[in-house]
N, C-alpha and C positions, 0 to 999 in steps of 0.2 A: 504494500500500500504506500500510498506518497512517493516519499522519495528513496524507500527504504530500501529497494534493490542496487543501488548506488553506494549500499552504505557496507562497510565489512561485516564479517560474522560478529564481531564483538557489540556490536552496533543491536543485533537481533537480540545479542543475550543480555544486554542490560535493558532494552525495550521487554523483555519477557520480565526480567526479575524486578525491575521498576512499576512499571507500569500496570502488567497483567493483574499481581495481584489488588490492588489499588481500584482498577477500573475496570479491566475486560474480565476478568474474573468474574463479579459481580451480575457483567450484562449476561456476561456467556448464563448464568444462571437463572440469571430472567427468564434469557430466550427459552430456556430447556423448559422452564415450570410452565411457559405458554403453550411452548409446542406438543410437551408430552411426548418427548418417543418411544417406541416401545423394541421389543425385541422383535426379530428377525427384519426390522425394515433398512432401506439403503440411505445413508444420510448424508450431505456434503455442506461441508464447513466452509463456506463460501468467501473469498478474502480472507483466510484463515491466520493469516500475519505466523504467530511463531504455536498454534494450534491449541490455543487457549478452550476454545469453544468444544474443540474434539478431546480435549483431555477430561472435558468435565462432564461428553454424553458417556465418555466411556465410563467415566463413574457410576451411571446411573443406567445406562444400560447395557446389559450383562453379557446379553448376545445380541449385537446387532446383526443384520446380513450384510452391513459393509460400512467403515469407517471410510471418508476422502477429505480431503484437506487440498483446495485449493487456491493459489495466489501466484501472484505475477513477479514475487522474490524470491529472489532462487538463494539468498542470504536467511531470509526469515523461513524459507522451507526447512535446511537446513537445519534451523535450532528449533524446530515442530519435530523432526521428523527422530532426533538424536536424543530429543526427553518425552518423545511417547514411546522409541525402544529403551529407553532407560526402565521406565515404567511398567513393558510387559503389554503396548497398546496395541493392538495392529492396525491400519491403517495405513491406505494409498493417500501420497504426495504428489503433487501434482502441478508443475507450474503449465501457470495457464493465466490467459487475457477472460476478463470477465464477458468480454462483449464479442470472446467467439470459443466457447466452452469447448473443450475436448476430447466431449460427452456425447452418446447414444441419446435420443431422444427417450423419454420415459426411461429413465434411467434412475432415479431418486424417489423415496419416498419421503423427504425433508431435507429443506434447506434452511439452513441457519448462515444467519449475514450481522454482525455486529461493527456499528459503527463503520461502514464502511461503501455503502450504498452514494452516498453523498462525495466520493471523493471519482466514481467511476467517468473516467471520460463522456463516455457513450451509457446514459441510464439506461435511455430506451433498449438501449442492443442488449445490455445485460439483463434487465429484467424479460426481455424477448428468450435469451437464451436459459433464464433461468425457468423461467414456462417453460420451455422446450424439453429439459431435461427432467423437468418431475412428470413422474407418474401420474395420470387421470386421479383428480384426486388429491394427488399429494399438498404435501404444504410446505409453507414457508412463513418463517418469522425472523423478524431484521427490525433492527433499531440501529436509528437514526439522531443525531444529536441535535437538539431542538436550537434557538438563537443563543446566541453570548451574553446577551441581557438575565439570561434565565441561566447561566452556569458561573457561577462567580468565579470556580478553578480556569476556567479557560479565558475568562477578561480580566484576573491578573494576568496570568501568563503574558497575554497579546500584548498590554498597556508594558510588562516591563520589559519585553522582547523591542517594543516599539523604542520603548525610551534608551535602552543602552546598546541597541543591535542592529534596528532599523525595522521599517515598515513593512520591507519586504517577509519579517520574519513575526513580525506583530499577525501580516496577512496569513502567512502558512497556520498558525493557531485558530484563525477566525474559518478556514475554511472547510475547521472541521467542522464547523457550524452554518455550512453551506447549503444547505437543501431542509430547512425547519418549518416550511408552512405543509400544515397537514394536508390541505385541500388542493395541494400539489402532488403530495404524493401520492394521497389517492386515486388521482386523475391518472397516473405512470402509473400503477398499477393497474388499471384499469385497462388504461391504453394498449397492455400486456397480455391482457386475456384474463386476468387472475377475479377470480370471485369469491365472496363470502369475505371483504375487504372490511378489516378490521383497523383503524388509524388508532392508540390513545396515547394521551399523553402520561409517560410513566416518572416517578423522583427516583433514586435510588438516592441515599446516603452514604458518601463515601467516607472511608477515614484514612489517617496514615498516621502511628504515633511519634513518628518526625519529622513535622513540616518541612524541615533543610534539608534533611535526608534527599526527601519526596523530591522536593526543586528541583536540587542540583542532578539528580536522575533524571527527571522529566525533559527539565532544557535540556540535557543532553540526551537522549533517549528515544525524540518522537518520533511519530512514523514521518514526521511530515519535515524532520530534519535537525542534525547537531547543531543548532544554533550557536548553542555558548563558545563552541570551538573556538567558533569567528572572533572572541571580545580578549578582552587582557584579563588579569588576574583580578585587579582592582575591578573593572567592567564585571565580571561575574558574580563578583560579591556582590556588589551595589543590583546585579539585576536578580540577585536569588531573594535579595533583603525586598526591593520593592516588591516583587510578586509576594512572599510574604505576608510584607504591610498591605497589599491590594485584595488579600482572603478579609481584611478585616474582623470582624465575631465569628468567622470559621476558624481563625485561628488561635489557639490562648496562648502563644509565645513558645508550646513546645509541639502542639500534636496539631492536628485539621480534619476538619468534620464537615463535610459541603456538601451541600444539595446538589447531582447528577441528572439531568432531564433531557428526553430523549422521548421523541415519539415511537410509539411500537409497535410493527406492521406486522399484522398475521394476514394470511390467505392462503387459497385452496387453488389448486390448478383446474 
């Protein structure tokens, strides 16, 4: 996702150990409580980044008829693919462009897609091919990250990306908040073929009990690119300390607790 095929392997392992558990961890679980999957069906982990979402079906389901994990980083396949064998997961990796899948049609019986719908080039093509490859039937649930007015973790970010790094890197943060009006996605769903179009708006609450910790990971970490790299020492402090100061009452000076919100698309092929 983003920029993250450009980036080294070490790049994917600190985006899995920063990040996942903090955030994708959480949605991956969301997604799974909506979707329900059960045993024997085919399921693919759609933009699966470093296979968050595939490590937590395999938790809960026992016998699937197939694990896949697919994304267009052949860095973040990599560190998916070396701590689900770590684990004992089995599961096809797969890189692949979302918007020409390189999949059998009816192929899945669930697609799961977490934060990552909103970054795809081509929506239409991807959600065209993600109809294509489910099953009559089948489903899909994705969440979407809703505006930056409504995520306080990600307009600090932007605000201190902007002030000691530049705009360009303020924007890479906002554009994970690219595609938030419901009655938009709806309609791309639609436009897809997909029925039984569920939009809602969902909160998670995040935590992390070291806000600096968290930062200094995060800037450096995102899918959407190592920012901090770019700045100086003194630059990185000053830009860890504003984001920070910019959680306000999510932050009490040692841990962070923030509202996540994100719209959550369920449907049926």
């Amino acid at each position: 996702m983003g920029e993250s095929d450009r980036q080294p392997a070490t790049f994917a392992e600190n985006y899995d150990s920063v990040l996942v558990p903090v955030i994708f961890r959480p949605w991956a679980q969301e997604l799974i409580r909506r979707a329900g999957p059960k045993d024997g069906e085919d399921i693919l982990d759609l933009a699966c980044g470093t296979g968050a979402v595939t490590r937590e079906v395999a938790g809960v389901v026992k016998n699937p008829g197939s694990l896949t994990g697919a994304d267009h980083s052949a860095g973040m396949l990599a560190v998916a693919r070396a701590m689900a064998e770590a684990v004992g997961i089995e599961a096809d990796w797969v890189e692949a462009d979302a918007g020409a899948l390189p999949f059998d049609d009816d192929s899945f019986d669930l697609v799961l897609c977490q934060q990552a719908l909103q970054f795809f080039p081509d929506r239409a093509a991807a959600l065209s091919e993600t109809r294509r490859v489910l099953k009559p039937g089948g489903r899909i649930a994705a969440c979407i990250q809703r505006s930056i007015d409504l995520n306080p973790l990600l307009a600090a970010q932007s605000a201190a990306l902007d002030r000691f790094v530049g705009t360009s890197a303020g924007d890479a943060v906002r554009a994970i908040c690219g595609w938030p009006g419901a009655d938009a996605v709806r309609a791309a769903f639609e436009a897809a073929g997909f029925a039984a179009i569920s939009v809602q708006s969902v909160t998670l609450t995040l935590h992390h009990p070291d806000a600096r910790a968290f930062a200094a990971g995060a800037m450096g970490g995102m899918h959407t690119g190592n920012w901090l790299s770019q700045a100086s020492e003194a630059d990185r402090t000053a830009c860890i300390d504003a984001f920070l100061d910019g959680l306000g009452p999510h932050c009490d000076g040692t841990s962070m607790t923030v509202p996540h919100v994100s719209n959550v698309v369920t449907a049926t092929a």
